[in-house]
N, C-alpha and C positions, 0 to 999 in steps of 0.2 A: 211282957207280951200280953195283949191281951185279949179276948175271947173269941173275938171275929177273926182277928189273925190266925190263931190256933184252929179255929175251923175251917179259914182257908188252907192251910198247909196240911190236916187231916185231908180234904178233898181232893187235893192233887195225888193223894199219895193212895186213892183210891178211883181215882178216873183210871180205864183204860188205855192201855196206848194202841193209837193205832198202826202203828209199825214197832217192831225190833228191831233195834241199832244193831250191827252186824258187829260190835264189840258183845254186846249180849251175848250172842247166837253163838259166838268163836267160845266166850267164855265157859256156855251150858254145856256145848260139846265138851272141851274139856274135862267138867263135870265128871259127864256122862262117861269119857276116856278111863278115868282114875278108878272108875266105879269096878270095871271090868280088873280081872287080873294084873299084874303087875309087867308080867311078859305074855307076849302074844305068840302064840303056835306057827307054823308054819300052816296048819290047815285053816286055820284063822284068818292068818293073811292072805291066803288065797282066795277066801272069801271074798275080801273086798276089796279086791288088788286091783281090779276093772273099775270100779266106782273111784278110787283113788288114780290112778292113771288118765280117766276120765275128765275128772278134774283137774288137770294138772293142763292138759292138752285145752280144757276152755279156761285156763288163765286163771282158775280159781285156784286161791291160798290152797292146796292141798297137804300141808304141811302142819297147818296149824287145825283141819278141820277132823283131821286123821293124824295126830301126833304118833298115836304107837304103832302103824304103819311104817311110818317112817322110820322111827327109832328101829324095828324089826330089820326094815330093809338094810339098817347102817350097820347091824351087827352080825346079819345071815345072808352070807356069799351066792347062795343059790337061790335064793326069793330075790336077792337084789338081781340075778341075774335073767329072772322071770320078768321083774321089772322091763327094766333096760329093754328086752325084745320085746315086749308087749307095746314100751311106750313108741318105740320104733316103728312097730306096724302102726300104731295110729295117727303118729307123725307125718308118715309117708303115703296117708291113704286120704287126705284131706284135697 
């Protein structure tokens, strides 16, 4: 390799970008998922049960943008059941 090269490929890898590829963005959340506790509360999930139902109802990956959410929902019978009604009124109100 030689000098010019190497100073092209330092450039690129220092230009901005001007969008985030939504693999990015899926990936950071994740991140940012693991960061947090290992299990989620129930008062937790209520937190953001609207935000996640939200998403799900405009067709966005809610699953993957809110991973322990979901896991929460898959193993706690009455948040899933919070779920479920919630997503129902907003289904039906469209």
């Amino acid at each position: 390799m030689n000098i010019k090269n190497f100073f092209q490929q330092i450039k690129h890898i220092f230009q901005p970008q001007v969008e985030l590829q939504d693999e990015v963005i899926v990936k950071f959340l994740r991140i940012l998922e693991d960061v947090r506790a290992e299990e989620m509360s129930c008062d937790d999930m209520f937190n953001r049960l609207d935000e996640f139902v939200e998403a799900e109802v405009r067709s966005q990956d809610a699953e993957k943008l809110m991973p322990l959410i979901r896991e929460h929902l898959d193993m706690c019978h009455e948040c899933d059941e919070e779920y479920e009604a919630l997503l129902d009124v907003l289904e039906n109100t469209k």
